[in-house]
C-alpha positions as CSV (number, residue, x, y, z in Angstrom):
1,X,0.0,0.0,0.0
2,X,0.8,3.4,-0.9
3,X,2.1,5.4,2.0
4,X,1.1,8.8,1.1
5,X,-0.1,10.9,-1.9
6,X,2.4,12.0,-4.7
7,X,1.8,15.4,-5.7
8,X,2.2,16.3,-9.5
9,X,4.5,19.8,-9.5
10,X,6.1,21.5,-12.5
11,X,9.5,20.7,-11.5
12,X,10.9,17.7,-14.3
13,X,9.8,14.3,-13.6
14,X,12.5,11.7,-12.6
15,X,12.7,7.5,-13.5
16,X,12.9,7.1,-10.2
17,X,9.4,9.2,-9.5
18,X,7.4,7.2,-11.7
19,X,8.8,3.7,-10.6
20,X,7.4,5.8,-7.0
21,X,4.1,6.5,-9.0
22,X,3.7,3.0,-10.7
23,X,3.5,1.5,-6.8
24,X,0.2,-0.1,-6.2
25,X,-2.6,2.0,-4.9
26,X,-0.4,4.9,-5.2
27,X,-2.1,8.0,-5.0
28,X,-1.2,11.7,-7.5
29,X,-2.1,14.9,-7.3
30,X,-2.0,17.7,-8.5
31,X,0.2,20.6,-6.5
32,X,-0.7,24.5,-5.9
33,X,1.8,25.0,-8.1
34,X,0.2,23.2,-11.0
35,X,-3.1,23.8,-9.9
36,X,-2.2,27.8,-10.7
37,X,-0.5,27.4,-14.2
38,X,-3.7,25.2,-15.1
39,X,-6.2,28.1,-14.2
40,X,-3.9,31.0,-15.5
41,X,-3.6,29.5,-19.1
42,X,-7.0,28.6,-19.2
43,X,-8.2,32.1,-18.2
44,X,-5.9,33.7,-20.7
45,X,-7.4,31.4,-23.2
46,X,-11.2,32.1,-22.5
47,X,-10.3,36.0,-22.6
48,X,-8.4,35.1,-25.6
49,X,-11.2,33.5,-27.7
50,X,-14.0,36.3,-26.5
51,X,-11.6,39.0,-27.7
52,X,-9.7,37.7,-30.9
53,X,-11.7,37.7,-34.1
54,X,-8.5,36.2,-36.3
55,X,-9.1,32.3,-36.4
56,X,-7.2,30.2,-34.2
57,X,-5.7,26.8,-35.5
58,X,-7.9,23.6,-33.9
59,X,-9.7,26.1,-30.8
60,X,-11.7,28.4,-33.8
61,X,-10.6,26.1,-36.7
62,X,-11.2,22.1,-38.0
63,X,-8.0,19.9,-37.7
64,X,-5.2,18.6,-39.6
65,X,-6.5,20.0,-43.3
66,X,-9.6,21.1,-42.4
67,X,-7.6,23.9,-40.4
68,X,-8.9,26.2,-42.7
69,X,-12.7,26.0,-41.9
70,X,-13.4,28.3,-39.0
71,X,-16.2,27.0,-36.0
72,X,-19.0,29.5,-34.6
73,X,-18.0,29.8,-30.8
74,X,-21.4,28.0,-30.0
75,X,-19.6,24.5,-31.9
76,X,-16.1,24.9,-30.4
77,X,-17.2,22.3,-27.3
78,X,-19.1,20.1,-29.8
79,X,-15.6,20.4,-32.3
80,X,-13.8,19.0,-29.4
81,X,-16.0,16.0,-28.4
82,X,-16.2,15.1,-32.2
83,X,-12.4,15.2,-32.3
84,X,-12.0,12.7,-29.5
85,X,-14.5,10.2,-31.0
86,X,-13.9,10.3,-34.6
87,X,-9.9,9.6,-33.3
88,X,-10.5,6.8,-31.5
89,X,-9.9,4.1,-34.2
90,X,-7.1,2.6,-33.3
91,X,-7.1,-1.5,-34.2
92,X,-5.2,-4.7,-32.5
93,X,-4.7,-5.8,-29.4
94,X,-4.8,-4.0,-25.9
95,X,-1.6,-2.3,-24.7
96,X,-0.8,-4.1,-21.1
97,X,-1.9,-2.1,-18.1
98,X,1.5,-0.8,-16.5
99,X,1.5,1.1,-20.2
100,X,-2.3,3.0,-19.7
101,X,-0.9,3.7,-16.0
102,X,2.4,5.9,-17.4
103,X,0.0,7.7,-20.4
104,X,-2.1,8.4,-17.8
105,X,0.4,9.6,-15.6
106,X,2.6,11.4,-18.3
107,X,-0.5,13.0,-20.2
108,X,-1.3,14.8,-16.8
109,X,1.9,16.0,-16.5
110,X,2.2,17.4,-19.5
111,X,-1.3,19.4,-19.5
112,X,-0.2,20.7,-15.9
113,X,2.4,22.7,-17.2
114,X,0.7,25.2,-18.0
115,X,0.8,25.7,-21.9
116,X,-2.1,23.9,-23.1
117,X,-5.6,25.8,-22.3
118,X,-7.3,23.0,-20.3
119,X,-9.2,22.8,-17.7
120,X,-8.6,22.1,-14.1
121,X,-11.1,19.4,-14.3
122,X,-9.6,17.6,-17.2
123,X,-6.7,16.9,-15.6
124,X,-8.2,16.2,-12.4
125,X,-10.3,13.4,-14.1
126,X,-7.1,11.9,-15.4
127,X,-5.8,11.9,-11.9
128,X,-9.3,10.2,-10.8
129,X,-9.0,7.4,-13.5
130,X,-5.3,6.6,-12.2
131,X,-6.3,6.8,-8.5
132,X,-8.9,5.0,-8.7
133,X,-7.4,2.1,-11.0
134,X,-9.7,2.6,-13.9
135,X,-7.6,1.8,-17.0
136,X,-9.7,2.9,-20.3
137,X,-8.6,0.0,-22.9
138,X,-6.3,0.7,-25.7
139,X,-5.3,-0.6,-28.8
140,X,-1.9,-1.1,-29.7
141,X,-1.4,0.3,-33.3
142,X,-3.1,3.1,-34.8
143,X,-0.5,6.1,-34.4
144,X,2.0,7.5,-36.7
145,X,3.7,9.2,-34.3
146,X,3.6,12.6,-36.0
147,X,0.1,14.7,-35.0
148,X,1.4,12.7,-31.3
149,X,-0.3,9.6,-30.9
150,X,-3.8,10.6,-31.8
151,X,-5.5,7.5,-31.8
152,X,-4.2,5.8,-28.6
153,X,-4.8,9.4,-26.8
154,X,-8.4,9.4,-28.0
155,X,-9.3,5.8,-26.5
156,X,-7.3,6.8,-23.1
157,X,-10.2,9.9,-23.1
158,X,-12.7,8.8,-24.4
159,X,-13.9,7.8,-20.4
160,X,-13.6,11.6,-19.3
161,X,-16.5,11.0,-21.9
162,X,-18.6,8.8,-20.5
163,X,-17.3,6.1,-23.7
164,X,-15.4,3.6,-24.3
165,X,-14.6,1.1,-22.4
166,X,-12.0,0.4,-19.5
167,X,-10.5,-2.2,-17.2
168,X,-11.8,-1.9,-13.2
169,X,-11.6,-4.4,-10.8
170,X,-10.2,-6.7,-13.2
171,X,-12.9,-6.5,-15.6
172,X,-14.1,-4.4,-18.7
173,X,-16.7,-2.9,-18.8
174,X,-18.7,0.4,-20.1
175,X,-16.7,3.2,-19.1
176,X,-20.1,5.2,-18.5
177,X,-20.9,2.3,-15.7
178,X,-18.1,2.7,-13.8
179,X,-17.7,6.7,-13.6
180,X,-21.7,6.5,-12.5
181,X,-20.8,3.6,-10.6
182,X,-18.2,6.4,-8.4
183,X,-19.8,9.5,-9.5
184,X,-17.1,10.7,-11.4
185,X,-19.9,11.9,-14.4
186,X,-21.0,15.3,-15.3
187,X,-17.6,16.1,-17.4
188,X,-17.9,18.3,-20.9
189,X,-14.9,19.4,-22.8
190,X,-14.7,22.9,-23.4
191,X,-12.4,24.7,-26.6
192,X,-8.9,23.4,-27.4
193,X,-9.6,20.4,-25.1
194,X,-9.8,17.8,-26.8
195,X,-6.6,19.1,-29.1
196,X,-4.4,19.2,-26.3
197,X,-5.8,15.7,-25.0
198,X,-4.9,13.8,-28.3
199,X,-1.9,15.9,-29.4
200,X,1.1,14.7,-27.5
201,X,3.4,11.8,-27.4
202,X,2.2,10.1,-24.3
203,X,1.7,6.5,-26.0
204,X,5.4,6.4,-27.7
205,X,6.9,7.7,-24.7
206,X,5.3,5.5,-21.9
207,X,6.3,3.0,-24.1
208,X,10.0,4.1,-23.9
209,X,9.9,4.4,-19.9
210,X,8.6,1.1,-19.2
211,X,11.0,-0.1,-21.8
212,X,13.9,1.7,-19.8
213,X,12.4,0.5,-16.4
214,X,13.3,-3.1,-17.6
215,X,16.4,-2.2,-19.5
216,X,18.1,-0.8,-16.4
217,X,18.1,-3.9,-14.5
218,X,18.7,-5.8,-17.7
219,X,22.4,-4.6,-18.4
220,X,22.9,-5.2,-14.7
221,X,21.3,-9.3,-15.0
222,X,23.0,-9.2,-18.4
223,X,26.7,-8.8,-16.2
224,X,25.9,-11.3,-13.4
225,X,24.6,-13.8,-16.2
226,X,27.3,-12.8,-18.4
227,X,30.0,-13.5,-14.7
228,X,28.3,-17.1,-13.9
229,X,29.0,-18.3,-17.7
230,X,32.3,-17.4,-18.1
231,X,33.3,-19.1,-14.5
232,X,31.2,-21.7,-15.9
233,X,33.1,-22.5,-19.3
234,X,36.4,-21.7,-17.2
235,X,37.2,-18.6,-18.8
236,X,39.7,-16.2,-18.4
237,X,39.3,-12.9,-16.7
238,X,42.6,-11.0,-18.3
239,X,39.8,-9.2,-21.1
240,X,38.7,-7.4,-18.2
241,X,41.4,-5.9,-16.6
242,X,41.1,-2.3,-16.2
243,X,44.0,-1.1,-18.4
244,X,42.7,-3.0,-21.4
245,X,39.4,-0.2,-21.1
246,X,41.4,2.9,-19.8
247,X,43.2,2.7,-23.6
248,X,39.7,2.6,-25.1
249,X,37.5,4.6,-22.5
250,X,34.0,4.3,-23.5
251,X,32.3,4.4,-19.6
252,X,29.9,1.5,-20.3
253,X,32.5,-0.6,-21.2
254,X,35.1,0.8,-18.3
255,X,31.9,-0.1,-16.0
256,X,31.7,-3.3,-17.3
257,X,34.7,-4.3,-16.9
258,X,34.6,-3.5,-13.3
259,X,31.1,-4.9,-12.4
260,X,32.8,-8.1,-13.7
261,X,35.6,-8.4,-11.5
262,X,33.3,-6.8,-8.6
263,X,31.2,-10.3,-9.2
264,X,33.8,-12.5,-9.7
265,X,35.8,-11.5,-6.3
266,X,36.7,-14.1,-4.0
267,X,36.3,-17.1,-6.8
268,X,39.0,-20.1,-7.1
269,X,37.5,-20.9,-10.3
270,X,38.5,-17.9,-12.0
271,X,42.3,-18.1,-10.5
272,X,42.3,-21.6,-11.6
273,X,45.4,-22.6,-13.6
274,X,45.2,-24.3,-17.0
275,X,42.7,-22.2,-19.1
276,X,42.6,-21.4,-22.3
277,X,45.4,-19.3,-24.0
278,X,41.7,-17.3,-25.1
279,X,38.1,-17.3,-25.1
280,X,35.5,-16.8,-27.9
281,X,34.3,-13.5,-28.2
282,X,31.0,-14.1,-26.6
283,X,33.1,-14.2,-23.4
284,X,36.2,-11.9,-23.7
285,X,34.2,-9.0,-25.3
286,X,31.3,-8.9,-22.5
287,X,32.8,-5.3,-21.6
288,X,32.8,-4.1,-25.4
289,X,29.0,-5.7,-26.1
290,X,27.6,-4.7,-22.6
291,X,29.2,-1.2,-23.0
292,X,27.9,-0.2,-25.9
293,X,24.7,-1.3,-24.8
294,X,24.9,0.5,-21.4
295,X,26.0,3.5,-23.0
296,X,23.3,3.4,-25.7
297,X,20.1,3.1,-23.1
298,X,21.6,5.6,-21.6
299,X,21.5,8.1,-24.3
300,X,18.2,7.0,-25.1
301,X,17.3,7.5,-21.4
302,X,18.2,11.5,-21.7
303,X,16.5,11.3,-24.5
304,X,13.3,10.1,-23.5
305,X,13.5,12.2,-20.2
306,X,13.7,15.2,-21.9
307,X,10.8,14.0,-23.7
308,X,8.4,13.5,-20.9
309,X,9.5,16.6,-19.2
310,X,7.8,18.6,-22.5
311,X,5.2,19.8,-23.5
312,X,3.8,17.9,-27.2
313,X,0.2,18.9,-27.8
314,X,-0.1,21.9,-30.5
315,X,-0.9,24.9,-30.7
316,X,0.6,25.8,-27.7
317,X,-0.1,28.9,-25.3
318,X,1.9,31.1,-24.1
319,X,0.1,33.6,-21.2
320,X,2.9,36.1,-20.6
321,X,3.9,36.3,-23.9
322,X,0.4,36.5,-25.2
323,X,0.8,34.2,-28.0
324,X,-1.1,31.4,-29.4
325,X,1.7,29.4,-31.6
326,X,1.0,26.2,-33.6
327,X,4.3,24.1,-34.3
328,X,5.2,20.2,-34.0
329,X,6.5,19.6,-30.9
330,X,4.3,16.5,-31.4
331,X,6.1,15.0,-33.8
332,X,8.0,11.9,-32.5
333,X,10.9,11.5,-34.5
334,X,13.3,12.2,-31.5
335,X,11.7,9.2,-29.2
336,X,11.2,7.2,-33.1
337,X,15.2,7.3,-33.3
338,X,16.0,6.1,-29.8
339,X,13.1,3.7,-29.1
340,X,14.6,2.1,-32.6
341,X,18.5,2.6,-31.3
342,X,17.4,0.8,-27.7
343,X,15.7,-2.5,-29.3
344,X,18.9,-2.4,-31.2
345,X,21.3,-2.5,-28.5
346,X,18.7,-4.7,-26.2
347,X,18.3,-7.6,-28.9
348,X,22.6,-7.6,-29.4
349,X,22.6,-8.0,-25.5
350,X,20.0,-10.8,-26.1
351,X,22.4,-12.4,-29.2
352,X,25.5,-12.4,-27.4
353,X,23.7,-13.8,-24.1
354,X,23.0,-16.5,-26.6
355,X,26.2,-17.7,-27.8
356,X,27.0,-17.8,-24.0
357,X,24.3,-20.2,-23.7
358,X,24.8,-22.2,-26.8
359,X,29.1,-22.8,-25.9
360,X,27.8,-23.9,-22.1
361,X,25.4,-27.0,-23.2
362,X,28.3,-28.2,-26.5
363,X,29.8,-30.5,-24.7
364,X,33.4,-27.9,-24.0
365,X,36.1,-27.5,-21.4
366,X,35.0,-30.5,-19.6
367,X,31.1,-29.7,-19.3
368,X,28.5,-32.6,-20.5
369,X,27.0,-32.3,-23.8
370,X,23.3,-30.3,-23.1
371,X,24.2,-30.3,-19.1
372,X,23.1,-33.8,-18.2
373,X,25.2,-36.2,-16.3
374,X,23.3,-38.5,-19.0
375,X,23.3,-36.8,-22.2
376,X,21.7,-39.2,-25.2
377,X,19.3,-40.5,-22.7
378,X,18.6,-36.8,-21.8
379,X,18.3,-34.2,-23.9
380,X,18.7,-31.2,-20.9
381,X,19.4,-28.4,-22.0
382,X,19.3,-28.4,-25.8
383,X,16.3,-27.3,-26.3
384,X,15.9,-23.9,-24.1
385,X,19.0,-22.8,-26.4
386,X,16.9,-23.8,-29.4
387,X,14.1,-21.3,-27.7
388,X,16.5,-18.7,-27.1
389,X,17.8,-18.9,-30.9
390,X,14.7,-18.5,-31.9
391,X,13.5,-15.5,-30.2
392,X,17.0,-14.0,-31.0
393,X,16.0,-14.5,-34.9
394,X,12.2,-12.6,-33.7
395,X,14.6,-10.1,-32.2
396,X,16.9,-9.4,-35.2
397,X,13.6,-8.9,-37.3
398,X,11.8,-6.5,-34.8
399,X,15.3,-4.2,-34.5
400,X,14.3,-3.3,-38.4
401,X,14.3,0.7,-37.6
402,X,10.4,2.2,-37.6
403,X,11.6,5.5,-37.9
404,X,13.1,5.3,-41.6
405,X,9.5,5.3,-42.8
406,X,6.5,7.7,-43.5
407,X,3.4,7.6,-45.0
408,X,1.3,11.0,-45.7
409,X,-1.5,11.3,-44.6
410,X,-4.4,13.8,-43.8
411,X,-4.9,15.3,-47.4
412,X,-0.9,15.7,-47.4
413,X,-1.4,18.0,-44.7
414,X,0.9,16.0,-42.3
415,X,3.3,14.8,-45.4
416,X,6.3,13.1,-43.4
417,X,5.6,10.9,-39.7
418,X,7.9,9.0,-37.6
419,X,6.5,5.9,-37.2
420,X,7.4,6.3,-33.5
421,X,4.6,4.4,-32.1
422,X,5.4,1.4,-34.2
423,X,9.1,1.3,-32.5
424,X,7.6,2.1,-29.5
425,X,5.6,-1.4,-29.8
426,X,8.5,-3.5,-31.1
427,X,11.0,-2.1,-28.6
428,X,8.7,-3.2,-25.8
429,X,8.5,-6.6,-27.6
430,X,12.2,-7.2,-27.8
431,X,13.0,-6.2,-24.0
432,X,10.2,-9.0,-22.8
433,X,12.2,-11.4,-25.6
434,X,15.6,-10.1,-24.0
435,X,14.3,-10.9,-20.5
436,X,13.4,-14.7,-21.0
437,X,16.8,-15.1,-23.5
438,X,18.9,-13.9,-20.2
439,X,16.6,-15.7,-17.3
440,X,17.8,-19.1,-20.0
441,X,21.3,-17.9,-20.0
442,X,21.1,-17.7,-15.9
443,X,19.2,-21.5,-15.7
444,X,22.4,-22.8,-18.1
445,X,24.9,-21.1,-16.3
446,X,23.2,-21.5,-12.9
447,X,23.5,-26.0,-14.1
448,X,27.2,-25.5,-15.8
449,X,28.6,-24.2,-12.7
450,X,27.2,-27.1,-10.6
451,X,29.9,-29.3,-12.5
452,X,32.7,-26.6,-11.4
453,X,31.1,-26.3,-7.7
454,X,29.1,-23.7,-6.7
455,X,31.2,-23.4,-3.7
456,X,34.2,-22.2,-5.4
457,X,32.5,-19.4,-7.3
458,X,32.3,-16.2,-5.9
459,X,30.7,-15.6,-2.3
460,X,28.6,-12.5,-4.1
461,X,27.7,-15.4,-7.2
462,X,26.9,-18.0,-4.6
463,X,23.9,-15.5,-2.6
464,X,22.4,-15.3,-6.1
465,X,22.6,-18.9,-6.6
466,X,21.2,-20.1,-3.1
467,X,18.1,-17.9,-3.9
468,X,18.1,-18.6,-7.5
469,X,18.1,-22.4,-6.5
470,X,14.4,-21.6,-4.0
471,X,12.4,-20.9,-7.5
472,X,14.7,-23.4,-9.7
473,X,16.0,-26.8,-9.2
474,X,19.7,-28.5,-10.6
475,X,18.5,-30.6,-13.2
476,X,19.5,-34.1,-13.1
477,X,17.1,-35.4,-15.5
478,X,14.8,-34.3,-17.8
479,X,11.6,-32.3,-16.9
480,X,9.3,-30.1,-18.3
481,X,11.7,-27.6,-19.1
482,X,9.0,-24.8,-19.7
483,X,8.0,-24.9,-16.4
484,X,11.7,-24.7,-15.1
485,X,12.5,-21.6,-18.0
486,X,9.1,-19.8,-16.5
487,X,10.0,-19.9,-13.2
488,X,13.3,-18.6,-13.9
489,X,11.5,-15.7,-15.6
490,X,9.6,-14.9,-12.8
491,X,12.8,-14.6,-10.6
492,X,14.4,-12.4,-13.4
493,X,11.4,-10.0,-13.3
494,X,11.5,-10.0,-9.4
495,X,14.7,-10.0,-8.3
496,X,16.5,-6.4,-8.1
497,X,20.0,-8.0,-9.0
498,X,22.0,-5.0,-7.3
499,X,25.6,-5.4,-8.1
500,X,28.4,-5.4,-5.8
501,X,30.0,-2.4,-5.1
């Protein structure tokens, strides 16, 4: 349970405040702070429309092409409820849960800081729907990523609505049942509101959070798996002496290098005399392959940061400037780049994670062919490295970038998108595929280093082990393997895996 509310304020947003937000039963608001920008630009904008006889684009004006025919003030509410519902088209499957919770959370954010002419209310609603765990269902494709995610954004809103339908209490149902049901009813948008709801790049952007969330504990399993193979296959830990990376100092590698010897310290296995005069790559470049991948999340980490600290619905407002200005801050090319660079570098930690796993069950440096002290009569291990092969194949064809392509669309009106929200759904995909490649990797390794002796590994390796070894047996002789490779996904997902040091 939640120990207190979380109030929303206009200072930038943190990773470590949304992991805070995402907490069951946790509670947001919105601060005085935010509260006052809310009110300020929506006064200016009522006092604005009275006064200002010029057309304004999509608060006076139709959308996309049509921003040239101009709506009587007595439509402008009407223009925005017609927006919202004629937008929400999107097709496929339902984006999971922990996905609605950060648009939800990000879209309010965004509207709070005081550029975009809504309502108190509308914001507050969004807050209402997140507090009170009512997840409006949407669909997974749809978006261009260019106008922001329009369709995704409409089916989030459509429930300030009283349409739609959403998830509550484990269940979906009419959207209109369950605000009656808590008397959150009685809602109408008023000008610009529906424009700023659906403008914005809310749906590629929680995308690249939750993708982040995962791929930060990732390159930190992806060392300690990467550690318990190479004691495993007796490999050498010369590739990962410091001055090797102080000669070629990108930090993710430098870091590398050191979380490796951090997890290896105190092992007689790694000492031991007689090894090979070199490993295959898949062992002695760990710090080159990890690095790059460490230092590529974390570019796409400031990128995506600085994302969801904007403001991306158009036009936007400007109070003390007194200016109405309609620009693109909702195109997603920025997040379309990185969310296609992130699946890039998270399916290469997934390959070489592989060829880890695949020189562990061959039958080298002493170890039993497929892990088994039986191996003809059991098979072992040979098929979770066929599984991991496989979805390193699905991951070589999902890392095809998104962003490289457009399509035009409204009238040629919006002549060049970014495809964002297409690598926003495959990058999500390869990060689950990268999570059961590496809880495989950690099963093999956890099995090849019982033939070494887990009690000559490292004393930091053997903690993991011991309660590794709680959610999955040694294997002596075959089982369902599925089971085994599930339960060892489930221990990936919930173990933290801090490093030593």
């Amino acid at each position: 349970m939640a120990d207190q509310t979380l109030f929303i304020t206009p200072a930038p947003i943190t990773f470590e405040q949304i992991e805070n937000m995402l907490a069951p039963d946790q509670q947001l608001a919105l601060s005085p702070e935010s509260l006052a920008l809310i009110e300020k630009c929506r006064n200016y904008l009522d006092q604005k429309i009275e006064s200002q006889e010029d057309p304004i684009y999509g608060i006076t004006t139709g959308f996309g092409s049509l921003c040239n025919r101009t709506i009587s003030k007595e439509d402008l509410s009407q223009l925005q409820v017609n927006l919202v519902i004629s937008h929400a088209c999107g097709i496929g499957q339902t984006v999971e849960p922990e996905i609605v919770r950060l648009m939800l959370i990000l879209k309010a954010y965004g509207l709070s800081l005081g550029n975009s002419g809504v309502q108190t209310l509308t914001v507050q609603r969004l807050l209402d729907l997140y507090n009170n765990n009512i997840l409006p269902e949407v669909r997974q494709l749809g978006s261009l990523g260019a106008s922001g995610d329009l369709a995704p954004l409409a089916h989030l809103v459509l429930p300030l609505l009283g349409r739609g339908k959403v998830l509550y209490q484990n269940k979906v149902q009419p959207a209109v049942n369950v605000l009656f049901q808590l008397d959150l009813q009685g809602f109408s948008l008023k000008s610009k509101e529906g424009l700023a709801l659906l403008n914005g790049t809310q749906f590629m952007s929680a995308h690249g959070v939750l993708v982040l969330l995962k791929a930060f504990k990732l390159l930190r399993l992806a060392d300690i798996t990467g550690a318990i193979s190479l004691e495993a296959f007796n490999g050498r830990l010369d590739p990962f002496h410091d001055l090797i990376h102080q000669i070629r100092p990108h930090p993710g590698q430098i870091e590398t290098a050191n979380n490796i010897r951090a997890i290896l310290k105190g092992s007689k296995l790694i000492d031991k005399p007689g090894k090979a005069v070199q490993d295959p790559y898949s062992f002695r470049c760990i710090p080159q392959v990890h690095g790059a991948a460490k230092d590529t999340v974390r570019y796409a980490a400031e990128v995506v940061l600085r994302e969801i600290n904007s403001v991306t619905d158009n036009p936007t407002i400007f109070p003390d400037e007194d200016l109405i200005l309609s620009g693109g801050n909702f195109h997603g090319e920025p997040l379309a780049f990185v969310l296609d660079f992130i699946a890039i570098a998270l399916a290469e930690l997934g390959n070489i994670a592989e060829r880890r796993l695949y020189r562990l069950i061959a039958g080298q440096r002493g170890l039993p062919e497929f892990l088994v002290a039986h191996p003809g009569l059991n098979s072992g291990f040979m098929i979770p490295q066929y599984a991991a092969a496989s979805v390193v194949s699905q991951n070589k064809q999902l890392c095809t970038p998104s962003s490289v392509d457009s399509i035009t669309s409204s009238n040629e009106q919006e002549d060049h998108v970014s495809m964002g929200a297409n690598a926003a759904t495959k990058a999500l995909r390869v990060v689950k595929n990268v999570e059961n490649i590496l809880a495989i990797e950690l099963m093999a390794g956890c099995q090849a280093l019982e033939f070494r002796g887990i009690e000559n590994t490292s004393p930091f390796l053997q903690s993991i082990i011991k309660e590794y070894r709680q959610t999955v047996p040694y294997v002596e002789e075959d089982v369902l393997m599925y089971e085994l490779v599930d339960n060892s996904l489930r221990f990936v997902q919930n173990h933290h895996f801090h490093l030593p040091g």
